[in-house]
C-alpha positions in Angstrom: 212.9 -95.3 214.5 213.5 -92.3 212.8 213.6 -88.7 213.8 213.1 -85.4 212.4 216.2 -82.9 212.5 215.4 -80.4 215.1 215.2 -76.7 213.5 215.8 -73.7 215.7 215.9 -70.1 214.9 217.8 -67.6 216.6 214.5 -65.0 217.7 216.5 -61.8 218.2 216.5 -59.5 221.3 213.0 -58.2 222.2 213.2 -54.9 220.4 213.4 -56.6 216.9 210.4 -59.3 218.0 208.7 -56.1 219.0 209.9 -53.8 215.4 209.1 -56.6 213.3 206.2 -57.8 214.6 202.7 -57.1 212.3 200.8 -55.8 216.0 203.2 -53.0 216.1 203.4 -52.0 212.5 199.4 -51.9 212.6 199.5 -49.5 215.7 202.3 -46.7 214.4 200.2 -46.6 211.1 197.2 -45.7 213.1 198.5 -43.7 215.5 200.3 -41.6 212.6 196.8 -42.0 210.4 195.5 -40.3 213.5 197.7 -37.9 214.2 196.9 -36.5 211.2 193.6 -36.4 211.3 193.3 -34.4 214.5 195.5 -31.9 212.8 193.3 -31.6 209.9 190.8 -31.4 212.0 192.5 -28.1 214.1 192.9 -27.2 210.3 189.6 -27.4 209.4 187.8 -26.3 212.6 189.9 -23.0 212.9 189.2 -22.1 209.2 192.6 -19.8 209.6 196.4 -20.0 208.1 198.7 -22.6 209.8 200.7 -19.5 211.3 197.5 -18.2 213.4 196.8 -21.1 214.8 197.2 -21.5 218.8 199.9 -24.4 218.8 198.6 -25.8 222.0 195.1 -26.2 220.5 197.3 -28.4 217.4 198.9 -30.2 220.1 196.4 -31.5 221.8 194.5 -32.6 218.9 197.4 -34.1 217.3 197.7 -36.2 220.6 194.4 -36.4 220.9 194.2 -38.2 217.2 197.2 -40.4 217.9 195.6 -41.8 221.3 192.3 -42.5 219.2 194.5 -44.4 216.5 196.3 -46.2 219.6 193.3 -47.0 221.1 191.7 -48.7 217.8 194.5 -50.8 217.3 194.8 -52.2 220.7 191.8 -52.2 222.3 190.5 -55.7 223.7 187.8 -55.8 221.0 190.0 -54.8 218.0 192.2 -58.3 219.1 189.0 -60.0 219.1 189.1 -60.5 223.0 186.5 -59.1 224.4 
């Protein structure tokens, strides 16, 4: 008989799987992608100069964008499990 040698690779602590993996790469892009859209979107609604604007109203729109990128990228049905 003959047998195959055995290769093993050393997988790192969890926070490398987790930086390096393609799930979480997809969901910072979106949740960035998103962030910025919900300040453009303060932006545009407002129709004033960045230095007017109520900063909680960018806040909550920024978070509210980043939530909505979040929530697109990890959502049962975006992994094809629902």
């Amino acid at each position: 008989m003959e047998f195959k040698q055995l290769e093993i690779k050393q997988e790192g602590n969890w926070f490398s799987r987790l930086f390096y993996s393609k799930q979480f790469r997809k969901s910072v892009i979106y949740i960035l992608i998103g962030a910025i859209l919900g300040f453009a979107f303060t932006y545009v609604s407002e129709g004033m100069l960045i230095n007017n604007m109520n900063t909680k109203d960018i806040i909550t729109n920024v978070f509210f964008g980043a939530f909505f990128g979040f929530f697109i990228t990890n959502s049962p049905c975006a992994r094809n499990k629902c």
